[in-house]
N, C-alpha and C positions, 0 to 999 in steps of 0.2 A: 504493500500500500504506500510504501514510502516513497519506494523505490516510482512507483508511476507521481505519485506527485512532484518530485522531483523534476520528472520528464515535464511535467505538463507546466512547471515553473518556468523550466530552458525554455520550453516552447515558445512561452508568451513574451520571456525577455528578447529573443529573438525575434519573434513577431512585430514587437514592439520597438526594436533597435530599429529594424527595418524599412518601419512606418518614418521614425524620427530622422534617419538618413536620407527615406525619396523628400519630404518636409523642407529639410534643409537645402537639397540640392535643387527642388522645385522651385525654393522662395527663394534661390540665393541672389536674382538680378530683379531690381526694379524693371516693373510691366513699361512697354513704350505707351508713349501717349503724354507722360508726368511733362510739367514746364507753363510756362506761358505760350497760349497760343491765341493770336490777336487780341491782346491784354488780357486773358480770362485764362484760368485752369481750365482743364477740360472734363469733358459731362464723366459722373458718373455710368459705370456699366450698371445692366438692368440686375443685376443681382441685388441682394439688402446689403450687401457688408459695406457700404461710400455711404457718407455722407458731405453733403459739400453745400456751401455759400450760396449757390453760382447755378445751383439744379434746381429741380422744381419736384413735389409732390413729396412722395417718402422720401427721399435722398435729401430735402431741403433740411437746411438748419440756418439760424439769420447770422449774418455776419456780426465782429468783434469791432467794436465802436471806440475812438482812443479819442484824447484830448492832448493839445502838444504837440509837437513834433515826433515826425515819422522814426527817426534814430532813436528817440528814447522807447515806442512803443516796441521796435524791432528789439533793441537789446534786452526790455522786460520780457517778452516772447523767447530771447534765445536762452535767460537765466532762469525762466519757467522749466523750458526742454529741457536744461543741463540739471536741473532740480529730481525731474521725470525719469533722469536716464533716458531719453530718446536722442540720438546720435543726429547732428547735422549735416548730411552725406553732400549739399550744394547750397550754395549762399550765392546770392547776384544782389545787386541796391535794393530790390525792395522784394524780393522774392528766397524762402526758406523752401527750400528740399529736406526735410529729416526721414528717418527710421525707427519706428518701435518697435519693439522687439519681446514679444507675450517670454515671459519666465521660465516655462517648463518644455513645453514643445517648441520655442523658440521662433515660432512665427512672425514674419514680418509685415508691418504694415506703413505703407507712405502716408506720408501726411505733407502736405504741401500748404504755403501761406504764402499771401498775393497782397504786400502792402498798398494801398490806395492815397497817398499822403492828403492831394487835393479832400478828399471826403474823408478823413478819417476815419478810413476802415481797411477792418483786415479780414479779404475773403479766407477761406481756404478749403481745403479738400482732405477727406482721409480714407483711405481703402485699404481693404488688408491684400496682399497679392497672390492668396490661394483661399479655395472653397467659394462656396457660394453664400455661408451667413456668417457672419462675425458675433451673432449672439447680443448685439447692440454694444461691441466692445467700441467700436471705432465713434461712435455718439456718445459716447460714456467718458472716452479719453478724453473729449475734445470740449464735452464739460468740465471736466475735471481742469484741465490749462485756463481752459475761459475762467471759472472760478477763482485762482490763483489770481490770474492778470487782472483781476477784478481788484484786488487787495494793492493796487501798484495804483498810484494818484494820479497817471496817465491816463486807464480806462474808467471810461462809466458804462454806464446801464441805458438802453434807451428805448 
């Protein structure tokens, strides 16, 4: 009896190695599309796991609203990220590329920010780059940031 549970333990750690390896080598490159494309991120895929600024219906979320100048909201955004542990993989004047990166299965998700200096705001975009649901992770994160930059006397509420 031992002796099969054992086996049926290898089994699963194997299974499960398995899983973790196609994972990592599946998510290991940002999906094409990410960037500014005639000033806007680009639309969410019809899947649930994006939500973005910039989209319309489920995928919508309303954009981050700052007061001040554009360099103080961008660097409270970047000391949010580095707070988060989300990695900054591309930086241009007014536009962030990062990566987060789930704890256990190690999943990646982009998250993109589109500063708007004229209108103080900051679009952005988040999608995870495999599956088809993120389980409301990538709405969740992006509360979570907004929440924080909330607490910085650059953004308000509107």
């Amino acid at each position: 009896m031992l002796k099969a549970l054992k086996r049926i333990a290898t089994m699963a750690a194997v299974v499960f190695g398995g899983v973790w390896l196609l994972v990592q080598w599946k998510g290991a490159n940002p999906p094409d599309g990410l960037g500014i494309k005639e000033g806007q991120l680009g639309d969410c895929p019809d899947t649930p796991n994006c939500v973005c600024s910039q989209s319309e219906g489920s995928h919508k979320m309303e954009p981050l609203h700052f007061q001040g100048e554009a360099a103080a909201a961008k660097t409270a955004l970047k000391n949010v990220l580095a707070k988060k542990h989300i990695r900054i993989a591309e930086e241009q004047d007014n536009y962030i590329h990062a990566v987060a990166t789930t704890p256990i299965m190690r999943y990646q998700d982009d998250l993109e920010f589109l500063l708007d200096p004229a209108a103080k705001t900051i679009h952005f975009r988040s999608a995870s780059r495999l599956g088809k649901s993120d389980l409301g992770k990538n709405r969740a994160r992006l509360t979570e940031i907004f929440a924080d930059l909330r607490k910085d006397p650059n953004f308000q509420s509107r």
